[in-house]
N, C-alpha and C positions, 0 to 999 in steps of 0.2 A: 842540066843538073838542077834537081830541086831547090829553091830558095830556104834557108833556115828564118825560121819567123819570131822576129824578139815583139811581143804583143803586151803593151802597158798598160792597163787600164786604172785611172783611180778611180777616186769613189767621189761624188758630189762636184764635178767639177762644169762651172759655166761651159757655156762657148766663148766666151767675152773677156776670158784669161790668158790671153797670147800675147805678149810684146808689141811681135811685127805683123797680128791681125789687129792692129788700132787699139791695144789697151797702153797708154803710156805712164801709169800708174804701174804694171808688175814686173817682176824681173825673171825672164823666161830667156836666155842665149841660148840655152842647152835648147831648149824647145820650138826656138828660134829657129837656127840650126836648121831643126828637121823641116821645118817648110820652106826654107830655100833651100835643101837640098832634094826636095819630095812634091806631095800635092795636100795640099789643105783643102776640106768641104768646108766650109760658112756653117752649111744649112746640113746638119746630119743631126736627127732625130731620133732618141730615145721610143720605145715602145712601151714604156712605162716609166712613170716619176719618183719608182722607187725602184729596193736593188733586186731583189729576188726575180723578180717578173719581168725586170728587164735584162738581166745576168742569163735566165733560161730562154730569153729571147733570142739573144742575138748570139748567144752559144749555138743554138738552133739550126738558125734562118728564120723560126717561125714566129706569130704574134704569141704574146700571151693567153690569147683565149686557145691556142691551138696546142700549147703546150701543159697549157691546165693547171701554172703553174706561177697563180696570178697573185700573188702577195705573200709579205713578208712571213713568216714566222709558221712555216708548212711544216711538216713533222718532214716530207722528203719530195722529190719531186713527184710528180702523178705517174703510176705502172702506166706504160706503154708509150711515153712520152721520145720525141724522136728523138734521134741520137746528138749528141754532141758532137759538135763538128772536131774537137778533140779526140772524140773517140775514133769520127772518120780518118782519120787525117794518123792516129796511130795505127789502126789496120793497116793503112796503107805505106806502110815504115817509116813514121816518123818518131821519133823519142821526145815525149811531151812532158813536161814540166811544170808546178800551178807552184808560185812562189805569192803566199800573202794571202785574199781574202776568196774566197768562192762564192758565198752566199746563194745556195741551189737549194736550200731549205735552212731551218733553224738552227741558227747553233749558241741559242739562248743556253748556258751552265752545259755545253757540252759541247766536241768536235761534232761538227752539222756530218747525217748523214750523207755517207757520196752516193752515186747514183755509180756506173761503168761508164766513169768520165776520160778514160784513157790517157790519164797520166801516170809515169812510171816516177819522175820525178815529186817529191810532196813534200812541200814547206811550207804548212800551212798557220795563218792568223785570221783572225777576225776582230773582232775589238779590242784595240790593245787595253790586257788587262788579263791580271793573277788573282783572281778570286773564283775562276773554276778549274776544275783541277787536273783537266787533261784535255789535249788534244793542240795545246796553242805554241809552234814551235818557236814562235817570238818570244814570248813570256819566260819558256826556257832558256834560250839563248841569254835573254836581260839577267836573269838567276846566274848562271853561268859566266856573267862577268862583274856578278859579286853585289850586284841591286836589285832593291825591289820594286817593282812596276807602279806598283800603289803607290808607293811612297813620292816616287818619279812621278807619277802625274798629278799626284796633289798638290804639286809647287806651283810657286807661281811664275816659277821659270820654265814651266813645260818641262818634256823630257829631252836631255839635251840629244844634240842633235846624231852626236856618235853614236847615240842609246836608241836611237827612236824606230819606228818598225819601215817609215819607209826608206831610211838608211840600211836595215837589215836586208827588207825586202832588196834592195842592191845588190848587196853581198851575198844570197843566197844565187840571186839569178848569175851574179858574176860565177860563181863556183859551177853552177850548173851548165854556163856556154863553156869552161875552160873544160870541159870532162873530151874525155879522147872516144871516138867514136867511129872511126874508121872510114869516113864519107858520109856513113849515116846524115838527113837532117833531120833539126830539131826544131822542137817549137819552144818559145818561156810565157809564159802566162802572169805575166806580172802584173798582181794586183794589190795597187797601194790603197791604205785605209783612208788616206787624207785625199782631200780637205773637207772630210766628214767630221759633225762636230764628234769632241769638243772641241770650238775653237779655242785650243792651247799653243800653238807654235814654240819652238824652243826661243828663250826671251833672246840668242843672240839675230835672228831671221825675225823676232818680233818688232828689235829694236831699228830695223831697214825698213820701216813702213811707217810714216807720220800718220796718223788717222787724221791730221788735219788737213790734210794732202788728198785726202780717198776723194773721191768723185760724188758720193753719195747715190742715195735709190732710185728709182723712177717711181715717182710717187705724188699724186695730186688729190686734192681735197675729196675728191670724189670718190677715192678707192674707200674709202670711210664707209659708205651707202651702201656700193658694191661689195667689201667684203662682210658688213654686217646683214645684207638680204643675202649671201650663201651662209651664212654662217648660223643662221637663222633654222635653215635643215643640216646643217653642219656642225658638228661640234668639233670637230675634228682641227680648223682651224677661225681661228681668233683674230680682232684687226684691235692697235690701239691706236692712240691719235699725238701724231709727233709731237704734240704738248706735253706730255706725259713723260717724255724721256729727257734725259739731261741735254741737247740740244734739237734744233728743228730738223730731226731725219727721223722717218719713220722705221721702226722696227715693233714685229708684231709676234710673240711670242706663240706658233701653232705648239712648240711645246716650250720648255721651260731655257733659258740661255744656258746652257749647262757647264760652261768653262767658268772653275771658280775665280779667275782672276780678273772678269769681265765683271763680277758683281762688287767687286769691289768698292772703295768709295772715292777710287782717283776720278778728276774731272774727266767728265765724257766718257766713264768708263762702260756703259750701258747703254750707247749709243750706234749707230749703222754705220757709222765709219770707223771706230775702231772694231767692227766687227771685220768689214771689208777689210782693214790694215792684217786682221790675223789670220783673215782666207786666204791673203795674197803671200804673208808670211808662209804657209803652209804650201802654197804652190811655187815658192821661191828653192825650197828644199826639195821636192819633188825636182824642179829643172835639174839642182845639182847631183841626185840619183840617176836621171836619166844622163846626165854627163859621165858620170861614174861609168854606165852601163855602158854608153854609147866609146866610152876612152876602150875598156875592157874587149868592148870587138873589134875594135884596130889592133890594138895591140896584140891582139891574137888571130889576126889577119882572116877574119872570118866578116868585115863589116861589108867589101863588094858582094857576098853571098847570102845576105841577110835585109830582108826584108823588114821594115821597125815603122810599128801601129801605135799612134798615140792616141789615145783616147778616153770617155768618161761613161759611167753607167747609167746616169744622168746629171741632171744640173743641181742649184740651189737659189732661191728665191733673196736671198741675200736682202731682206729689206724692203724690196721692189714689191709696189702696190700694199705694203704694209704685211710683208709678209715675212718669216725666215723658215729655213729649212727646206724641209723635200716634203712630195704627195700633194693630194687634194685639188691642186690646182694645173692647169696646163701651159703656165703662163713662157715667154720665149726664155727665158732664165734659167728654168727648172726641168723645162722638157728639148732642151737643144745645148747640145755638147761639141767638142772640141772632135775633131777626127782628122790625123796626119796618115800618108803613107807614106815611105821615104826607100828607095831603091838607089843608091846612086847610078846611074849609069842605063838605070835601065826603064825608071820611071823620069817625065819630065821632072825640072828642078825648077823651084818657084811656082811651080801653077796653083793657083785657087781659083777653086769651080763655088760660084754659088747654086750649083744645083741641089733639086731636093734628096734627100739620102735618110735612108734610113739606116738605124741600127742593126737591122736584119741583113743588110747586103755584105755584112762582112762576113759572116759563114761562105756564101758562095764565091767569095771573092779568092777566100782562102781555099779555097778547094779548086779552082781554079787555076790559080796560081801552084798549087802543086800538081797539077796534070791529072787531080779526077774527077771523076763525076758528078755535077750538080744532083742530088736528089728531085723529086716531082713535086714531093710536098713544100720543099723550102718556099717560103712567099718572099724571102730575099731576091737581090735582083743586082748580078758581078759588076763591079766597079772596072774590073778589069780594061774592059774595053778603052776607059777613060784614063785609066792609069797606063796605058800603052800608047794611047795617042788615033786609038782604034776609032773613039767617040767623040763627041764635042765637049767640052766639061762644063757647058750650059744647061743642059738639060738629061735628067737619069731621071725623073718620074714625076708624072702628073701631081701625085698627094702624097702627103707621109701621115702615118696612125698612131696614135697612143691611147693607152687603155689604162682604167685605174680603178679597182675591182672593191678598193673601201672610200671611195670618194665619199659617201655619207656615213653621218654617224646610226641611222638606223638599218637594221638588218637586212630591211625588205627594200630598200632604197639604197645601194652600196653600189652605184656604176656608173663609173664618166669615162667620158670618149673624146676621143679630141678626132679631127679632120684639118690639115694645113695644107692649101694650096698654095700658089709663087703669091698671091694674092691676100685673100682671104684666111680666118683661125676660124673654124666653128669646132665652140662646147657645147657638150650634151648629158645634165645631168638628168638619167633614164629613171623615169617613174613620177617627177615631179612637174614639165613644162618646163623646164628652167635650163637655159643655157645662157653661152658668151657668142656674140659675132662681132669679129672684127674685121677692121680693113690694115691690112699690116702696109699697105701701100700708103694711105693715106695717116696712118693712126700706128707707128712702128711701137711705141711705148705701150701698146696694149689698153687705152685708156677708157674710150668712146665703144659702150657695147650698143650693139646694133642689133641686137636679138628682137626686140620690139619697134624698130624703126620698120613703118610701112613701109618705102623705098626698097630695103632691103630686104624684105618678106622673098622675093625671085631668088636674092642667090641663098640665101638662105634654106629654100626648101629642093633646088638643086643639090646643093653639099648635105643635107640630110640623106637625100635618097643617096647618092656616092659613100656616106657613112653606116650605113643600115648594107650596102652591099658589102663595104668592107668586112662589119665584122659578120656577115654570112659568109662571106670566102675563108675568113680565118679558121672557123668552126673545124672539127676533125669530125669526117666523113665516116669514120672507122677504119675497118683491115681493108686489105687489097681486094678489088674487086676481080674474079677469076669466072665470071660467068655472066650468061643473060637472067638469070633468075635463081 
């Protein structure tokens, strides 16, 4: 019998936000849960440091250059681009359901166009927010129980938590596993907005988090030099210097801090740890959706039959190296996420693999797991084998890739690549000379670039030629080849 697949994705979430993987700052049982009863990756990497390019990634299998579908704010995805493993996965009778964000092109003042994403089920939001006027089934639903959205996020109590979208986003996916379906499996696609800014949490989850308590950034005198020589061809992001803010934590504004109750003028209010205190807020309420969700499939005795992915579309910079937000950079924060898979009974319980993982391996995983066919082009690569017991859960791949298609602010200079081996990070921003090399063995904080170090001139022009092969494998070849000439 096929598995049914509850698949959670939010938006902007570290790796380094899980309980019982070493964060003793957040509050995750719900999420807890799932990796003792599942397998947790460490190390699963995003394919881009934003959502668009990495949403049609790992939808895929394929990189972003293969799906052409490499940054935010596309009018739709590129004609001919390969199918959504959603779509595979409904030919092949499953009843698919997209609750909350998609982001497969723009949906700047408009529902983003869809592509033949094979969902029958559609509950769809994007920013939560009522100032365009159609297509946001959150926004109406908030209408509908007699508020208005604007009003609710301009507090500076956040939107309470009853009202907020990744509560709805619960209640929609809840309604969607309860529908009667005759054996039929299904899929949920649940994609929560948080903990993308604004960081606003609702003030009762804000008030469970001291900011004097947060751990603060990684962050040393040096990222100062470091981000103002990228910044330099960059405009894109900015460093300021922990002097500058109400206490000594770095935060760097790549755009503006946009939750209004963070500018306020309480002490510390503009500071990296109360930033951290209202990330973790906002992931504290997520745990409790996915308990909502997770109670909802016992209760309707469908949870030994269901398969449940936890995971993120990338990270956030939270500070670290003097930075906030997402893009521009590759740094472990922002380009490495959370990834659970949770079977009871049938996947080990407690295992974590620090092997390397990409975002791409989860389209084949899924297809897999439902008994079809891996496609040829997928550059994904199934977990399966490791979530069965088939494989070792040390090792699934030599290097993981990411790509970032506006890393600069100049038109004709707009391209970075990242290469991570068990070892080494090598950046490469293309057209200038200019990258990052690091020793993550030696250097975990990302601090010591080695780009210019004579020493490391060998591994560095190693991982060059393996990163110049990568993105020629990604490329798309074109149609099907059906002859010699």
């Amino acid at each position: 019998m096929r598995p049914n697949i509850l698949w959670i994705c939010t938006d902007q979430q570290r790796y380094d936000t899980i309980g019982s993987l070493n964060n003793p700052h957040v509050q995750t049982p719900h999420i807890d849960r799932l990796v003792a009863e599942g397998v947790a990756f460490t190390h699963a990497y995003c394919q881009s440091p934003i959502c668009t390019p990495s949403r049609a990634s790992f939808l895929t299998g394929t990189h972003p250059t293969r799906t052409r579908t490499t940054r935010n704010g596309n009018d739709a995805m590129a004609p001919g681009h390969p199918p959504l493993v959603t779509k595979l996965l409904a030919d092949a009778g499953y009843d698919c359901g997209l609750i909350g964000k998609l982001h497969l092109s723009s949906a700047y003042r408009r529902i983003e166009r869809r592509t033949d994403d094979g969902y029958r089920y559609w509950q769809y939001s994007h920013a939560p927010r009522d100032d365009w006027q159609t297509g946001h089934d959150y926004t109406d639903w908030v209408h509908t129980q007699g508020y208005s959205l604007k009003e609710l996020s301009q507090s500076l109590d956040g939107v309470p938590a009853e009202l907020h979208q990744t509560t709805w986003c619960a209640l929609k996916t809840i309604d969607f596993l309860r529908e009667k379906r005759d054996g039929q499996p299904w899929l949920a696609s649940v994609n929560i907005y948080d903990p993308h800014p604004p960081f606003n949490p609702p003030a009762a989850y804000r008030a469970r988090f001291d900011p004097a308590q947060m751990p603060g950034a990684r962050f040393r005198e040096s990222d100062i030099a470091q981000q103002e020589a990228l910044a330099a061809i960059d405009f894109q992001c900015s460093v300021r210097h922990p002097s500058d803010l109400d206490i000594a934590s770095p935060v760097v504004a790549r755009s503006p801090l946009n939750a209004d109750w963070l500018s306020q003028e309480a002490p510390g209010s503009r500071d990296v740890r109360t930033l951290q205190a209202a990330y973790y807020a906002m992931i504290a309420l997520i745990d409790d959706a996915v308990g909502a969700m997770l109670a909802a499939l016992e209760e309707s005795g469908q949870r030994e039959n269901t398969v449940v992915i936890f995971t993120s579309d990338h990270g956030e910079t939270l500070g670290d190296h003097g930075l906030i937000q997402k893009g521009c950079r590759f740094y472990e924060g922002l380009v490495r996420v959370p990834l659970i898979w949770s079977w009871p009974g049938r996947f080990p319980a407690g295992l974590v693999s620090d092997a390397l993982v990409e975002l791409t391996d989860k389209a084949p995983t899924l297809l897999d797991l439902a008994g079809e066919p891996v496609p040829a082009y997928m550059q994904g690569k199934s977990l399966l084998p490791i979530l069965t017991g088939g494989a070792s859960p040390a090792e699934h791949r030599r290097s993981v890739r990411c790509e970032y298609f506006d890393a600069l602010a100049h038109a004709d200079a707009s391209r970075g690549t990242m290469l991570r081996n068990r070892r080494y990070k090598l950046v490469v921003y293309h057209g200038h000379a200019l990258g990052e090399l690091y020793d993550l063995q030696e250097d975990p904080g990302e601090f010591v670039n080695l780009w210019d170090d004579p020493a490391h001139q060998p591994v560095k022009m190693e991982m060059l030629i393996e990163s110049f092969d990568g993105l020629a494998a990604a490329v798309d070849v074109g149609t099907e080849r059906i002859g010699p000439m």
